[in-house]
C-alpha positions in Angstrom: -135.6 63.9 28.5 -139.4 63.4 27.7 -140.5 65.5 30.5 -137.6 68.5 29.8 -139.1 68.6 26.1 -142.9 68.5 27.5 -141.5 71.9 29.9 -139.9 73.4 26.7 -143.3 73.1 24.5 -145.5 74.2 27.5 -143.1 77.0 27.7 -143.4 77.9 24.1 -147.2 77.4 23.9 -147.5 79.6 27.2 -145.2 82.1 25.6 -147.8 82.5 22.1 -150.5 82.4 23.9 -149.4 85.5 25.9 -148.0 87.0 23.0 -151.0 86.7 21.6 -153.6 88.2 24.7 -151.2 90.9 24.7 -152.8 92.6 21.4 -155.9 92.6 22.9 -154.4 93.4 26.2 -155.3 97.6 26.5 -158.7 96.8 25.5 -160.4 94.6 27.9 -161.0 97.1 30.1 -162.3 99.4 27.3 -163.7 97.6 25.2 -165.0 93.9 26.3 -165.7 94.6 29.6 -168.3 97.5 28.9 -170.4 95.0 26.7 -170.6 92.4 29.2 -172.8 93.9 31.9 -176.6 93.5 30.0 -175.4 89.7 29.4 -177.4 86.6 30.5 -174.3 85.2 33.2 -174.7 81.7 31.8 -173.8 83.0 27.9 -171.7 85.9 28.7 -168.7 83.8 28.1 -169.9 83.4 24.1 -170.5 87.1 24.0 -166.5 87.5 25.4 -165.1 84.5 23.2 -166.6 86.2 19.9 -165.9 89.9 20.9 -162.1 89.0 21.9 -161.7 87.1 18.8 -162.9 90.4 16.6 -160.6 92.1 18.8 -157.7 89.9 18.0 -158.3 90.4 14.3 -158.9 94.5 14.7 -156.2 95.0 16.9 -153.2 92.8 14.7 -154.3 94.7 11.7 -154.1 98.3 13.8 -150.6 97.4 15.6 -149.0 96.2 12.2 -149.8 99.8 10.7 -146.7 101.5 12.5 -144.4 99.7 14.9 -141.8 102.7 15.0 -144.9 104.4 16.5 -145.1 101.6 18.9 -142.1 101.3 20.0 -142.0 105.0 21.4 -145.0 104.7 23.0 -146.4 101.6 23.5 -143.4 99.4 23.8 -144.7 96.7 25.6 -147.2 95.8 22.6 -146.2 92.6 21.4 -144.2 93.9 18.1 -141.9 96.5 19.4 -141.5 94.1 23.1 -139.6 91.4 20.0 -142.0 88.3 21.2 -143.1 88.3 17.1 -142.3 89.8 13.9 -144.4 91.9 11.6 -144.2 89.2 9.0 -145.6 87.0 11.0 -148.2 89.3 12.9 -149.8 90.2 9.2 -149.7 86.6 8.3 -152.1 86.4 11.7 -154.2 89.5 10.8 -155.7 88.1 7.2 -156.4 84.6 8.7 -158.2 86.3 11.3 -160.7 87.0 9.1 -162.0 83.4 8.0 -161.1 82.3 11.7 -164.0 84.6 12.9 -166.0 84.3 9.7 -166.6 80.8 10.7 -166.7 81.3 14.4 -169.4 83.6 13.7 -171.5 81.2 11.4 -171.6 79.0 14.4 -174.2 81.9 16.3 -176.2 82.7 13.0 -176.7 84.9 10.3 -176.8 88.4 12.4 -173.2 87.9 13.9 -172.0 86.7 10.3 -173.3 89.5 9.0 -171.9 92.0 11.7 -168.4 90.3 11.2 -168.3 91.1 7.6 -168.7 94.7 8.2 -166.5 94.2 11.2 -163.6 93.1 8.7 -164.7 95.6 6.1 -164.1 98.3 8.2 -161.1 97.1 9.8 -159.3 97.4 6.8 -161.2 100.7 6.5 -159.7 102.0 10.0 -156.7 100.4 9.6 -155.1 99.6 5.5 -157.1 102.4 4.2 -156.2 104.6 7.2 -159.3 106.1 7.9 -157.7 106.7 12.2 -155.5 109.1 10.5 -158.6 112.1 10.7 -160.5 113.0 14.2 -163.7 112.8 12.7 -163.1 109.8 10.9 -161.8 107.8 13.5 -164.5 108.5 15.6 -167.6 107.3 13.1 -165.4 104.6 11.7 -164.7 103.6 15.8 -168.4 103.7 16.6 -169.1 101.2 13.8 -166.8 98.8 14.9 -168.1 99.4 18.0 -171.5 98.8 17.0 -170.5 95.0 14.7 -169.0 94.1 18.5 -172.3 94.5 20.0 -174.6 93.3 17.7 -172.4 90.2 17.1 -171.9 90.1 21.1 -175.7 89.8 21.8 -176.4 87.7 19.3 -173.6 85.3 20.6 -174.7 86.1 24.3 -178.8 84.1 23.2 -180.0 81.2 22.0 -178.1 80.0 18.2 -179.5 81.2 15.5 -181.1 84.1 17.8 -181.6 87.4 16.6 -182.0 91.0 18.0 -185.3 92.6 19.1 -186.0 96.1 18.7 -185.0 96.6 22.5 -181.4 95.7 21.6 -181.3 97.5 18.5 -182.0 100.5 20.3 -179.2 100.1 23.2 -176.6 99.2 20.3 -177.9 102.2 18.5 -177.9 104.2 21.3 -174.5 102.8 22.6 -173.4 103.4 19.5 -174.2 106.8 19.3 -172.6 107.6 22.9 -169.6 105.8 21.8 -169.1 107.8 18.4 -169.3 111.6 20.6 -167.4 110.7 23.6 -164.7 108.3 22.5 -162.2 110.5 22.3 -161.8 110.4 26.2 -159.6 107.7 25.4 -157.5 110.0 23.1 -156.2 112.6 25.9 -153.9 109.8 27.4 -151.6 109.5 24.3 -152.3 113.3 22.8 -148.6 114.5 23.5 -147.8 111.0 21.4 -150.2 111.7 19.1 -148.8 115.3 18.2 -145.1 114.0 18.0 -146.0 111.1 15.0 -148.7 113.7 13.6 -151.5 111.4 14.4 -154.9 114.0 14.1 -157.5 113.3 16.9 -160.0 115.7 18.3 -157.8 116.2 21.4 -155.0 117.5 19.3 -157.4 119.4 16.6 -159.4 121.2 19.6 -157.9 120.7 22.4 -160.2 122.7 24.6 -163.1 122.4 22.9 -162.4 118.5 23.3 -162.3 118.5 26.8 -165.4 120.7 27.5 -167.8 118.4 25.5 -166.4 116.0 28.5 -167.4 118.0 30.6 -171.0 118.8 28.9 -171.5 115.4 26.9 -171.2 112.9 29.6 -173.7 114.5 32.0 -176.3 115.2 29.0 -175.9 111.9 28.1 -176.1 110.3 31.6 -179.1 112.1 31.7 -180.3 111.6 28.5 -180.1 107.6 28.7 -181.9 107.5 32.0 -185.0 109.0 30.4 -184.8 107.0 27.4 -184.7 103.4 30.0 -187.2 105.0 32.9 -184.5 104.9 35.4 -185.7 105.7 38.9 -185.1 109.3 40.4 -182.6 108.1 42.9 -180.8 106.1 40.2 -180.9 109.0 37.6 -179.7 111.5 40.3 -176.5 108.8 40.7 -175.8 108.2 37.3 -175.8 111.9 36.2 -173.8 113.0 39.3 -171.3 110.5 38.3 -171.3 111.2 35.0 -170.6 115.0 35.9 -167.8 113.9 38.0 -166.3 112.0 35.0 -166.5 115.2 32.4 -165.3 118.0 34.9 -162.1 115.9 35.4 -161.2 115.7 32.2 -161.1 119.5 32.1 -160.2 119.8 35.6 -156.8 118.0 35.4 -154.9 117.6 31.9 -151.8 115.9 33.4 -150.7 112.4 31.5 -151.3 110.5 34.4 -154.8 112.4 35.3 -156.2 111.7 32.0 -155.0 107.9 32.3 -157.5 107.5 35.4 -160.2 110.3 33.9 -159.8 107.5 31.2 -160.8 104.6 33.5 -164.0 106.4 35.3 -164.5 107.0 31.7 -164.8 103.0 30.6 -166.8 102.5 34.3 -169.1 105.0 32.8 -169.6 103.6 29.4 -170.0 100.3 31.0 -173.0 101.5 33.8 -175.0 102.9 30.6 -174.8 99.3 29.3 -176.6 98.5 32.3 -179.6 100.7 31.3 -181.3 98.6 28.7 -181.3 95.6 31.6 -183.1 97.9 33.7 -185.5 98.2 31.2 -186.1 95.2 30.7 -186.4 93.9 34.4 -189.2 97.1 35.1 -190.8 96.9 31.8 -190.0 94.5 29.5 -193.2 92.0 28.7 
């Protein structure tokens, strides 16, 4: 009897703790995994615990704005899949904030600081609705974007570290990438986008969207590698790729092309956060 009520608690604890992993699910590959790369191995798991935790806490607040939405398009979301109520998922997005508040006082006063804009503009993004306009989303996206990396690297050093003007520069930079090619992401769901009235720059200008692909990511590919002194042979590679990565997204426009266009997107993002480590091994003092 002891041991079938120890298999029904494991089950239960398993079942939340999936539930849970599942909001965060779609961004791994988007979002955590691109800010890993430039991270010292040995602290790279306190650069993923605080970004997935932020994550968490964005990603409940943005999935509680519209589960009719959800359940059309992303039905395996944890919401409109039945595995927990709204109620209760809103009772998880406002203690998210204190939870990484505190989790964030533990690394020092940079990451507390970048999680406090991080929940301001969460509810900027998300209770305000500021995803509801292309532009918007975009700037409001790549400041989010920006918290996550500022809090990541300050997680990824020693406690209490800070960052130098080096990383300053490859979050600003980063940042700036992020803001004027993001909507890569947005091609995927533009036909579900149109149907809920969603406004993204893929369903504003939809040509115009998928050319600045197509010009952007090469420019910036090429751009970055002069900033970090890349090599020739390495500058030749990353710009080819990037080319590769822009033409496809005007080259195909199917559903299912723009879902893999989307992932040599996030390989692409995540190679540029390997160019301030570059740096820093050829350069750096």
């Amino acid at each position: 009897m002891f041991s079938q009520a120890l298999l029904v608690r494991t089950d239960s604890i398993t079942h939340h703790l999936e539930t849970v992993f599942l909001f965060t699910k779609n961004d791994i590959r988007t979002t955590l995994i691109p800010i890993l790369p430039s991270m010292t191995p040995t602290r790279a798991w306190h650069a993923a615990l605080w970004t997935w935790f932020h994550l968490l806490q964005f990603n409940i607040a943005n999935q509680i704005q519209d589960p009719e939405e959800d359940r059309k398009n992303k039905p395996s979301r944890p919401i409109p899949a039945g595995r927990i109520s709204v109620d209760s998922a809103a009772d998880m997005r406002w203690v998210m904030i204190p939870v990484c508040l505190m989790l964030s006082l533990w690394y020092g006063t940079q990451a507390l600081l970048a999680s406090t804009v991080f929940a301001v503009f969460t509810i900027w993004y998300n209770e305000l609705h500021g995803d509801q306009m292309g532009l918007s989303k975009n700037v409001l996206t790549a400041i989010l974007s920006a918290c996550l990396e500022v809090g990541a690297t300050v997680a990824a050093g020693p406690r209490n570290s800070h960052i130098d003007k080096v990383g300053a520069l490859a979050v600003a930079l980063s940042s700036t990438v992020f803001a004027t090619t993001l909507h890569a992401q947005d091609f995927k769901d533009e036909e579900g986008d149109r149907l809920t009235g969603r406004r993204t720059l893929p369903t504003i200008f939809p040509k115009a969207a998928r050319f600045s692909m197509m010009l952007g990511i090469p420019l910036w590919s090429f751009g970055l590698s002069h900033i970090w002194k890349l090599d020739t042979f390495s500058t030749t590679a990353f710009v080819v790729y990037g080319a590769f990565v822009g033409t496809r997204f005007v080259t195909y426009d199917t559903v299912s092309a723009d879902k893999q266009s989307c992932k040599f997107y996030s390989l692409w993002y995540s190679l540029g956060h390997l160019l301030p480590g570059y740096w820093r091994f050829f350069y750096g003092v």
